[in-house]
N, C-alpha and C positions, 0 to 999 in steps of 0.2 A: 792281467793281475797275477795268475802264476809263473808267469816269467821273470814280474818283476821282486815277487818273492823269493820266487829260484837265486835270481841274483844278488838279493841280501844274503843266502844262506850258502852260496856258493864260494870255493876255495879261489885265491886268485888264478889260479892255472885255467877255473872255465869261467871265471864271471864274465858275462856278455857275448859267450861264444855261443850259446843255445845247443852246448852238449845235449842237456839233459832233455831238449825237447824233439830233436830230430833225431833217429834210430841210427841212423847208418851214420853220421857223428859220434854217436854214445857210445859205439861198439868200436870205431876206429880209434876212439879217447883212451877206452878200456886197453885195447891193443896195444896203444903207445907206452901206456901207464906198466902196464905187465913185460912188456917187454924188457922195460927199463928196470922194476924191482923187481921181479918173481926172479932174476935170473941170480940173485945175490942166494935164493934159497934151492938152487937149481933145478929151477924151472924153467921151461921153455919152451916159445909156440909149436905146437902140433898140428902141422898141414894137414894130416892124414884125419885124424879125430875132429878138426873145425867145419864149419861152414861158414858161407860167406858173412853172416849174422849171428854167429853165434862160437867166438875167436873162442881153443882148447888149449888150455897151460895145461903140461903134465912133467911129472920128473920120474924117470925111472928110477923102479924100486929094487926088482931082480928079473932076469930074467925077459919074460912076455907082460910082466906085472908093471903097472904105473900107479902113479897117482894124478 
């Protein structure tokens, strides 16, 4: 039943793909997603700050300083 809730309430980008209920999906989603807009506000994946589950946008500010 929350699946098929999820997918009324779901964008078409994941309806039926069961983003929202498997992890390592969710997190790859998110990754694609951020890659794709964060980089317009210059952003950009952080190898060094990520882990495999838990994907780090950061934009440098000055220096050693991020966001």
């Amino acid at each position: 039943m929350a699946e098929n809730e999820a997918d009324i309430h779901a964008s078409e980008m994941v309806r039926g793909k069961g983003h929202s209920f498997d992890e390592g999906e969710r997190y790859s989603f998110f990754k694609a997603i951020m890659e794709r807009d964060a980089a317009t506000f210059g952003f950009h994946f952080d190898k060094a700050r990520s882990r495999s589950d838990r994907p780090v946008f950061s934009k440098a500010v000055a220096g050693d300083w991020s966001l």
